[in-house]
DOROLO-940038 format. One line per 8 residues: number of its first residue (from 1); their letters; for each residue x negated, y negated, z negated of N, C-alpha, C. Coordinates in pm, 1 decimal, decimal comma. Each point is the difference from the previous one (the first is absolute). Layout:
% residues N
NUM	a	X/Y/Z/X/Y/Z/X/Y/Z | ...
***
This chain:
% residues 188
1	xxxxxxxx	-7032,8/-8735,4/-12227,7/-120,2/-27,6/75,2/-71,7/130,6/29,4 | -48,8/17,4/107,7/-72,5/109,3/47,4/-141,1/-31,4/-70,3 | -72,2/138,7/55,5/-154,0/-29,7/-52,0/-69,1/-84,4/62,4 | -111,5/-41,9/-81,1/-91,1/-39,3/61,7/-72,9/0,3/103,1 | 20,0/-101,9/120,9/-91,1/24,9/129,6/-151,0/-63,6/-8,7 | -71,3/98,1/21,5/-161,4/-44,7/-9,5/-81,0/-32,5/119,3 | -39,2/-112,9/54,8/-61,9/-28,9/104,2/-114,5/-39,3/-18,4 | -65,5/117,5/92,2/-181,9/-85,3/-37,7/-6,8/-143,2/98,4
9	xxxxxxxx	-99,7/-82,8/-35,2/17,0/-105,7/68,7/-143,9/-36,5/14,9 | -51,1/79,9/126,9/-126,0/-55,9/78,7/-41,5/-124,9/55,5 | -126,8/-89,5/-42,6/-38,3/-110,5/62,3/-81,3/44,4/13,5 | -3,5/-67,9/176,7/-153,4/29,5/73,5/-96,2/-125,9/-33,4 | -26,4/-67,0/-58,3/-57,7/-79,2/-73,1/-72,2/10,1/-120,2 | -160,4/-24,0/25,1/-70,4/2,3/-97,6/-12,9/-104,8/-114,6 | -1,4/-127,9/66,0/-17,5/-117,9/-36,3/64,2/4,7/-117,4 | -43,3/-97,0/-80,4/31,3/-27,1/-165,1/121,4/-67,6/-12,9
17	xxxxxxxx	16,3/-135,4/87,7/99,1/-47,9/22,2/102,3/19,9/112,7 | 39,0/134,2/17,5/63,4/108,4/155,7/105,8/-130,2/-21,7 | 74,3/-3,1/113,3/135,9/-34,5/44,9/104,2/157,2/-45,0 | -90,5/43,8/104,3/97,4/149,3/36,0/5,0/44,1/-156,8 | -129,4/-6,3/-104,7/55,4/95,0/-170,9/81,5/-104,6/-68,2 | 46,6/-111,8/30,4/70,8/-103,0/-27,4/113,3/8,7/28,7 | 12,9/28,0/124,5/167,7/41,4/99,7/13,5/106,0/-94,5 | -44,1/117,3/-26,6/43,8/107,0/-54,7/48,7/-31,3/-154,7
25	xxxxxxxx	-69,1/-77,0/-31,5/47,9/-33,0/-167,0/100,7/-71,6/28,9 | 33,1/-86,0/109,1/146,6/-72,2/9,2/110,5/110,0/38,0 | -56,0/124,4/56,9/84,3/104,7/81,9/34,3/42,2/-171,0 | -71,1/9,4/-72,1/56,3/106,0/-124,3/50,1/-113,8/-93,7 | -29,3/-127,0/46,3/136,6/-39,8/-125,6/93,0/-61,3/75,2 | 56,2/62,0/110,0/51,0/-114,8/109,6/116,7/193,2/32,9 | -58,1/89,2/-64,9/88,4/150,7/34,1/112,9/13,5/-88,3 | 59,2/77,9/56,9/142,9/11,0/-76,9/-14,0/66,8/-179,5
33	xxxxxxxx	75,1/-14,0/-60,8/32,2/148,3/-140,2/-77,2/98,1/36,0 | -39,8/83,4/-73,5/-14,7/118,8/37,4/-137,0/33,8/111,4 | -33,6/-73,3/8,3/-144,9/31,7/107,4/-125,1/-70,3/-95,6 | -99,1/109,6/40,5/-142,5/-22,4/-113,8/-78,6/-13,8/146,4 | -72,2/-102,3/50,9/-144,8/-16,0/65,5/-110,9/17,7/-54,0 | -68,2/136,1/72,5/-161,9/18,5/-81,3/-61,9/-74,9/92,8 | -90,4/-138,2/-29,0/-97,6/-96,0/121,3/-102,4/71,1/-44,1 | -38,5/59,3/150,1/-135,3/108,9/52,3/-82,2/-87,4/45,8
41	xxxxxxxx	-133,0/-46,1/-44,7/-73,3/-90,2/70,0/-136,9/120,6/49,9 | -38,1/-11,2/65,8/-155,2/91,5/49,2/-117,7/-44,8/68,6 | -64,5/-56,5/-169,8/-86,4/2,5/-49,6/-117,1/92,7/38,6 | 9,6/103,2/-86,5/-114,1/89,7/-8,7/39,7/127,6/107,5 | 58,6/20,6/119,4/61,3/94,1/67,9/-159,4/9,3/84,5 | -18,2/146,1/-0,3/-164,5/36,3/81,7/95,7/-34,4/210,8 | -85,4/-10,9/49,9/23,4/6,1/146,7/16,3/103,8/46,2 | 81,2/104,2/34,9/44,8/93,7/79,0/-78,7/65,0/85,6
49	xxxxxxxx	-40,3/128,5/-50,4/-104,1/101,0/61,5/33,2/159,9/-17,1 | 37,9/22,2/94,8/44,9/157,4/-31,1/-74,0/81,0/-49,6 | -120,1/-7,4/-3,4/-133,1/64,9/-58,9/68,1/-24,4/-143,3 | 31,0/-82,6/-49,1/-30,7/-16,2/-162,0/159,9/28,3/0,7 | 112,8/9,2/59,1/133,7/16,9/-10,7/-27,4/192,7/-16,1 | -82,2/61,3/66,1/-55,2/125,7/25,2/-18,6/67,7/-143,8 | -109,2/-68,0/-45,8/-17,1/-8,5/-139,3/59,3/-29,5/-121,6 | 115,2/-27,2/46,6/110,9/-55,6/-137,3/42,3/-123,3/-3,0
57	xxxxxxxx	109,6/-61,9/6,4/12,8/-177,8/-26,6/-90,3/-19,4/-109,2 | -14,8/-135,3/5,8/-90,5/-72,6/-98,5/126,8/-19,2/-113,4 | -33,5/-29,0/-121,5/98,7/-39,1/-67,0/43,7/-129,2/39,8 | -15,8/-115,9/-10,7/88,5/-110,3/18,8/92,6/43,5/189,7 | -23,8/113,1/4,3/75,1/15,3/141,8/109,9/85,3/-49,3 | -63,4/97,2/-132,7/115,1/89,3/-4,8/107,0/-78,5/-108,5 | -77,8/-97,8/-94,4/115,5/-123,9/-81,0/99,5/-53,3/94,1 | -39,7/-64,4/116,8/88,7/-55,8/113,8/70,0/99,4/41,6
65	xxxxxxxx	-52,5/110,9/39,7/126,9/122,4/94,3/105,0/-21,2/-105,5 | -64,8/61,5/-160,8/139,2/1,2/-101,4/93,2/-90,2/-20,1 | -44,4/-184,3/-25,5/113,9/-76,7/18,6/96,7/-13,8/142,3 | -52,0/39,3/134,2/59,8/-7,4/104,8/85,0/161,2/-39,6 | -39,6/125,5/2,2/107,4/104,6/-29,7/97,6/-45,6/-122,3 | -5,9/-70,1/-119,6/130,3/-58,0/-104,4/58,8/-76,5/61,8 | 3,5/-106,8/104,9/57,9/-112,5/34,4/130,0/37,2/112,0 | 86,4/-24,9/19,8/146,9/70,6/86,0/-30,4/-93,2/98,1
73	xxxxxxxx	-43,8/-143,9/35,7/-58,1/-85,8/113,3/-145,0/-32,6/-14,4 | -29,1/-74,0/120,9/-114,4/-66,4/-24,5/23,8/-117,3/81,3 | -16,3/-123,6/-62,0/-36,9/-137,8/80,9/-120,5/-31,9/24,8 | -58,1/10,1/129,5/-148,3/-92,8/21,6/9,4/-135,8/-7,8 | -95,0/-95,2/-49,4/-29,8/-83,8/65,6/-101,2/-35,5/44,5 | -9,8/-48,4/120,4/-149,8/-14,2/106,8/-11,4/-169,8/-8,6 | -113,7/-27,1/24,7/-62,8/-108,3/29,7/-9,3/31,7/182,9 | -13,5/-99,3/71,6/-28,2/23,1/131,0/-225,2/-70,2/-7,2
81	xxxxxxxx	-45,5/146,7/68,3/-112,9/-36,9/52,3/-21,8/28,6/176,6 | -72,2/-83,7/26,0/-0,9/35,4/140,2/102,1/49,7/74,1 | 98,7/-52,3/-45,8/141,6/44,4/76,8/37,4/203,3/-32,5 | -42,7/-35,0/-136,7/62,0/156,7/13,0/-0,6/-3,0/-207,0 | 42,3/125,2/-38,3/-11,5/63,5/-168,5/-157,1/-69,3/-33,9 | -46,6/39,3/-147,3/-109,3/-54,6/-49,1/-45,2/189,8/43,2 | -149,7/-15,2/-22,1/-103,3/151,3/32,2/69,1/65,1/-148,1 | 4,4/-69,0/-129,8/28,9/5,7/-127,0/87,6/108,8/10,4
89	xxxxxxxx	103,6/-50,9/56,8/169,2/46,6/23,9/-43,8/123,6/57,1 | -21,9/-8,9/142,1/-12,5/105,1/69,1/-78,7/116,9/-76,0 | -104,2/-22,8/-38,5/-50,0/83,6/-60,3/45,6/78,9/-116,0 | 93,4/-86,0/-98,1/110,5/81,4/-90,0/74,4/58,3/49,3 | 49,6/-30,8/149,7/71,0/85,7/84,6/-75,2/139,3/48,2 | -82,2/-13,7/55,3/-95,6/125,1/39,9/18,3/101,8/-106,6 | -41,4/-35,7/-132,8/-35,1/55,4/-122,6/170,5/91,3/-33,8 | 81,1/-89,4/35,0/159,9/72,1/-68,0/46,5/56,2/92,6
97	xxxxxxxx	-52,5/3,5/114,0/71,9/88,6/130,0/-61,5/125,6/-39,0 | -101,7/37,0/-74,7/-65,3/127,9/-20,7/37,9/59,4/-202,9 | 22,8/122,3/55,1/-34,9/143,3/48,5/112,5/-15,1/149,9 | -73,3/54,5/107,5/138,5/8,4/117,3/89,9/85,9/-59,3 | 98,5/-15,3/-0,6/133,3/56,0/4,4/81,2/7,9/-145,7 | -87,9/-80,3/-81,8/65,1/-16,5/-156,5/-77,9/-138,8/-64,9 | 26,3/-84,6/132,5/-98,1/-137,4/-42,9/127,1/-63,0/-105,3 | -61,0/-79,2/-118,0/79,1/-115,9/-71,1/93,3/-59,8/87,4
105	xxxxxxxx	-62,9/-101,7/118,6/138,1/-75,9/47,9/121,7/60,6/135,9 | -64,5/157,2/22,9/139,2/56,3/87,3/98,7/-51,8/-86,2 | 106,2/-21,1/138,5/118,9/-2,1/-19,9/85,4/-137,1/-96,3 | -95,4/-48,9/-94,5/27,8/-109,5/-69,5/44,6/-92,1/26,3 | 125,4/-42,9/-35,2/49,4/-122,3/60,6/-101,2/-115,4/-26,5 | 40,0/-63,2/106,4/-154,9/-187,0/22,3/95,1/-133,6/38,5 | -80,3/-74,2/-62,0/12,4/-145,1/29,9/-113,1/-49,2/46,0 | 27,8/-143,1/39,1/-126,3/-55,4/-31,2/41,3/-180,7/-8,4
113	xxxxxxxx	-136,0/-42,7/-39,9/28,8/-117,0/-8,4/-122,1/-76,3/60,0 | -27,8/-163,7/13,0/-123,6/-43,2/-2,0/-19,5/-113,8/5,1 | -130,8/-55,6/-104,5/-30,6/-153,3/-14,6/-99,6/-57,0/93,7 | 8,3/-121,9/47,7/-149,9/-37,1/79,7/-8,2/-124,4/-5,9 | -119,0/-98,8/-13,1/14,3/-172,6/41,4/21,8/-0,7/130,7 | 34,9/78,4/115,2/-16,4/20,2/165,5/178,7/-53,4/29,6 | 24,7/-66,3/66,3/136,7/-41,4/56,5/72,6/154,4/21,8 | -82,9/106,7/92,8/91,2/90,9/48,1/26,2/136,5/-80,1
121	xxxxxxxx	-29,1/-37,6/-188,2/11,8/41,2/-89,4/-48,2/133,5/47,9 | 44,3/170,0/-62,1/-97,9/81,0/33,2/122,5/127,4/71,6 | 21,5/-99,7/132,2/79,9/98,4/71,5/-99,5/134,8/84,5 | -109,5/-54,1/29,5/-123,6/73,8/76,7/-22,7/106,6/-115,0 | -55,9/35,4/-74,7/10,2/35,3/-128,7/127,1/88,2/4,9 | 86,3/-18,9/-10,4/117,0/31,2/-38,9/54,7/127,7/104,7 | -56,9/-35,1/130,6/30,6/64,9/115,6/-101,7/128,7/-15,8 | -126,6/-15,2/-21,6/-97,3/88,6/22,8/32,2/113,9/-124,4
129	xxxxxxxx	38,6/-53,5/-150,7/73,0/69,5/-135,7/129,2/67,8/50,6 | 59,4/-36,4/71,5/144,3/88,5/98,1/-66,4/144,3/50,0 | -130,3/-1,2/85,3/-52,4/83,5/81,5/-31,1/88,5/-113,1 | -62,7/-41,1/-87,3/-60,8/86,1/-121,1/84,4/59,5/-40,4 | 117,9/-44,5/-94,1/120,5/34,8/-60,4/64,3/107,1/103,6 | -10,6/-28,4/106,0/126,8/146,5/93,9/-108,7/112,4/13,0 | -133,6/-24,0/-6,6/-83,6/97,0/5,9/54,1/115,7/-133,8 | -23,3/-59,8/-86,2/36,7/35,2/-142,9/149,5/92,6/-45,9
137	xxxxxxxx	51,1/-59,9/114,0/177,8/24,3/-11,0/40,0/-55,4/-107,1 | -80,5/-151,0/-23,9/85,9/-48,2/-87,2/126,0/-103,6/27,0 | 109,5/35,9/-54,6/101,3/-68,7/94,0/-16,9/-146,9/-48,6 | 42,3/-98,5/95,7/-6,4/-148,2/6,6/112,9/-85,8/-90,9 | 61,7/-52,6/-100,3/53,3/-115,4/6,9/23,2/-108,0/94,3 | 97,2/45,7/129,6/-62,1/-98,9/96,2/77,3/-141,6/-19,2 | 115,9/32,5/-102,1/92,9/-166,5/-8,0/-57,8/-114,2/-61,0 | -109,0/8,9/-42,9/-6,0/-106,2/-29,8/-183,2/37,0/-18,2
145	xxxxxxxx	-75,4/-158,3/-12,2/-118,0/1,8/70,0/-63,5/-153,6/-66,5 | -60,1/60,3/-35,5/-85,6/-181,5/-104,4/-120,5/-10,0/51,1 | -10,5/-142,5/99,0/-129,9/-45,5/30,1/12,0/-113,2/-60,9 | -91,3/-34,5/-123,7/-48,3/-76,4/-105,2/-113,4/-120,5/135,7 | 34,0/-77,0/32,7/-122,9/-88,5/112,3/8,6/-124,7/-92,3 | -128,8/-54,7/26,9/-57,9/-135,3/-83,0/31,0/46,2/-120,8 | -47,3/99,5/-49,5/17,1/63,4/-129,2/-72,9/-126,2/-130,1 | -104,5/-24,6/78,3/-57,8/-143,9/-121,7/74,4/-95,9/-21,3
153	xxxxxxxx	100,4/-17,3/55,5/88,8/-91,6/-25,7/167,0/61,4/-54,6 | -33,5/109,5/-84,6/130,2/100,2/-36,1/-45,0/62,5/-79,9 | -66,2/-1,8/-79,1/-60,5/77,8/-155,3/-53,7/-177,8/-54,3 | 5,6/24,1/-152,2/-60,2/-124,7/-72,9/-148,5/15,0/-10,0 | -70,5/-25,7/-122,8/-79,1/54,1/5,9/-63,4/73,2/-104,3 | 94,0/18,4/-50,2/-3,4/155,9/-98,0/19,5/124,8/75,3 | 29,8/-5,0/137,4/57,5/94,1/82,5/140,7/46,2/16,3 | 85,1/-84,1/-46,5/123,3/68,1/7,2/112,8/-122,3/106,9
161	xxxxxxxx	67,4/106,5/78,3/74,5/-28,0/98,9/108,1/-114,2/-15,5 | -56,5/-69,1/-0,8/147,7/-160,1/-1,8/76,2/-3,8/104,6 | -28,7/-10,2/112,6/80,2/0,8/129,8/174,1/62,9/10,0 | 58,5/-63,1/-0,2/123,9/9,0/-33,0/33,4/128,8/91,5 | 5,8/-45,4/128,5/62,5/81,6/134,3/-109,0/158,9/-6,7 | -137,0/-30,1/-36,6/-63,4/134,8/-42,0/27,0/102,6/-63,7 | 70,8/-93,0/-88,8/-1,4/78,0/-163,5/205,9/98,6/46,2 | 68,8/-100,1/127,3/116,9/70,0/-30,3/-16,1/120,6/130,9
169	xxxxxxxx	-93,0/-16,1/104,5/-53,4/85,0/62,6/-33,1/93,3/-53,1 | -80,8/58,1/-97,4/-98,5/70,5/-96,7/140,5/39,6/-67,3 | 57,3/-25,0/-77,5/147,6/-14,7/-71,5/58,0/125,5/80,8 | 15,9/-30,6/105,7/98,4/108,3/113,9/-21,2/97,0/15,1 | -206,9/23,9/56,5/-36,3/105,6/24,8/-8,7/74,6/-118,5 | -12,7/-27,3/-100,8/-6,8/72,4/-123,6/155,5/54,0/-25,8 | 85,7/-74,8/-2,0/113,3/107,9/-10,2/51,2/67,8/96,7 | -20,3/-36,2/160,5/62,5/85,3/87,5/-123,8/143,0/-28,9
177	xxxxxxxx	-134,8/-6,9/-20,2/-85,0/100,9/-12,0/40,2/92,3/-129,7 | 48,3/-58,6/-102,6/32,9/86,7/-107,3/123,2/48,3/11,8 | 97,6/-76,6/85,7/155,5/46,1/45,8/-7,5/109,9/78,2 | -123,5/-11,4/95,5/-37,4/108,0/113,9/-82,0/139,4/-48,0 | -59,7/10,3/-87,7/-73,2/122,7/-61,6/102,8/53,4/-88,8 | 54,4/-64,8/-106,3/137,6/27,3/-46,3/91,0/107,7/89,4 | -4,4/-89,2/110,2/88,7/103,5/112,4/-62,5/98,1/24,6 | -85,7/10,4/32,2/-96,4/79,3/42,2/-41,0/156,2/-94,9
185	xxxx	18,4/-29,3/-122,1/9,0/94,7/-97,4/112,8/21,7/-8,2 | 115,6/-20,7/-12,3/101,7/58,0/-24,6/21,3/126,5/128,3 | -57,5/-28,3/127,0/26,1/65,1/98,3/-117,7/110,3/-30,3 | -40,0/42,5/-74,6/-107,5/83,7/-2,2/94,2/126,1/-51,2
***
């Protein structure tokens, strides 16, 4: 067995009872051998101001840069608002795209995933997190793609993912993503 692959695992979700920090706890016991998921929730992350980026990260910005620099991937998962990422998300994004030119998520391989009660699950979302991610040069997982829709009817209500066809969806992307960074390091 090779080493350990470490993926941080971002939810753009605040909420107590997230879908999306739910999907991620199904993503980390739903991953192959050998892969550890750190679930990044952001909480206490300040709002993005270059004035105070000027002045030094805040600590809970420079705690987050450090688990995103240990992690060899990163999986988001977004909630869809207004047809796009949560402000939450984006804003952890803002925060890890900086220092320019030695930000945490250059280059990092990405996934993503996403829960919603909305029929057209969080493809909108999903599209606008694409734009972000190539900004970043973070390369895509593009084979495979989890939109979690009528999510209230696919977690119990302890929060955990029952949905059969979810759970072997989620199943896939987790090993083609750990099959794919795998690759991805060896070519380094």
């Amino acid at each position: 067995m090779t080493d350990t692959l470490k993926i941080a695992a971002i939810s753009g979700s605040l909420r107590d009872s997230s879908y999306n920090t739910s999907s991620l706890k199904a993503a980390a016991e739903l991953a192959p051998e050998g892969v550890e998921l750190d679930i990044i929730t952001l909480h206490d992350l300040p709002l993005y101001n270059a004035d105070v980026e000027a002045e030094g990260f805040p600590e809970a910005i420079q705690k987050l840069q450090k688990r995103i620099r240990a992690a060899d991937g990163v999986l988001f998962a977004t909630p869809e608002y207004n047809y796009s990422m949560t402000g939450v998300l984006k804003n952890a994004i803002d925060w890890l795209s900086r220092p320019h030119g030695d930000a945490p998520l250059a280059g990092k391989p990405a996934a993503m995933i996403g829960a919603t009660p909305s029929i057209v699950g969080t493809a909108r979302a999903q599209a606008h997190l694409r734009d972000v991610m190539y900004y970043n040069a973070m390369p895509l997982l593009s084979s495979a793609e989890v939109l979690i829709f009528k999510a209230n009817e696919k977690f119990d209500a302890g929060g955990r993912l029952t949905d059969p066809d979810s759970r072997k969806f989620l199943g896939k992307l987790m090993q083609e993503f750990t099959d794919w960074i795998r690759q991805l390091k060896a070519g380094e």
